[in-house]
Phi, psi and omega in degrees: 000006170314125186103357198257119176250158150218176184250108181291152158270169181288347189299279153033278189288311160316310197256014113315325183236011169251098181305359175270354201231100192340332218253314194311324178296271167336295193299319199266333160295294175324307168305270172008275195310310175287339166302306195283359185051035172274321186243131174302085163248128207280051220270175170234136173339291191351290197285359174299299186290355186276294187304329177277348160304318173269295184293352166266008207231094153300309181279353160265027187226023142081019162092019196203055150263166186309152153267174207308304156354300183269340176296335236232329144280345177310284200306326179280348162249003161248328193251321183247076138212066205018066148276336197214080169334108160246120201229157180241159184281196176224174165319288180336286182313310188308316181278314207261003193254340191275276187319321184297283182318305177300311171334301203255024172031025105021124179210156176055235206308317210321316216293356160287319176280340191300303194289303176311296186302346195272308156357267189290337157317311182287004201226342155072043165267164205287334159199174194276113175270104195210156168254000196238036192325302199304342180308322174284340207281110235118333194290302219188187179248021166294113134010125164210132198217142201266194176266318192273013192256333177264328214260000000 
């Protein structure tokens, strides 16, 4: 799979680390590969405050979440030790994530997938990774694709 980068969603990266979750096998093989640099893999700060919010949320971690401690070691060892390209936005991101939005007339939470995708449009990976393809599909002309569809 050499040359090949993606840009994760934050689903992605959850059902990477919830071994419970039918998705988990694909997501975690996928992560793998971009930790090992076999893959480029791309995040935006976005999903860092995404994933710890959701690995700290007994309820959407199935009554068994992290404490803050281990999210927060999860996250500085899998994610920020440069292995895994974490890129922020910019004006540039703000402005064409705003249009995108009014545009597609797009309202509340939507304008968080807006910004990630306007994210990798800007950053040109080979492809967009979701379990949540239709939120994307539309955006723009970036690839969007589930992990089992790459691995």
């Amino acid at each position: 799979m050499q040359g090949v980068s993606v840009f994760f969603d934050t689903n992605v990266l959850v059902y990477a680390h919830d071994e419970l979750s039918p998705f988990h096998n694909n997501s975690a093989l996928l992560l793998d590969l971009a930790i090992k640099k076999e893959i480029t893999g791309i995040i935006s700060e976005q999903n860092v405050m995404e994933l710890y919010r959701i690995l700290t949320n007994a309820s959407a971690m199935s009554g068994k979440p992290l404490s803050p401690a281990e999210a927060k070691s999860l996250i500085e060892e899998t994610y920020l030790t440069g292995n895994i390209k974490v890129v922020y936005p910019s004006n540039d991101t703000m402005r064409k994530t705003l249009e995108i939005a009014s545009r597609r007339k797009l309202s509340s939470a939507r304008i968080f997938d807006v910004r990630l995708y306007v994210q990798a449009l800007q950053i040109r990976p080979t492809y967009f990774i979701t379990y949540n393809t239709g939120d994307f599909r539309g955006l723009g002309d970036l690839p969007v694709k589930t992990p089992d569809e790459i691995v």
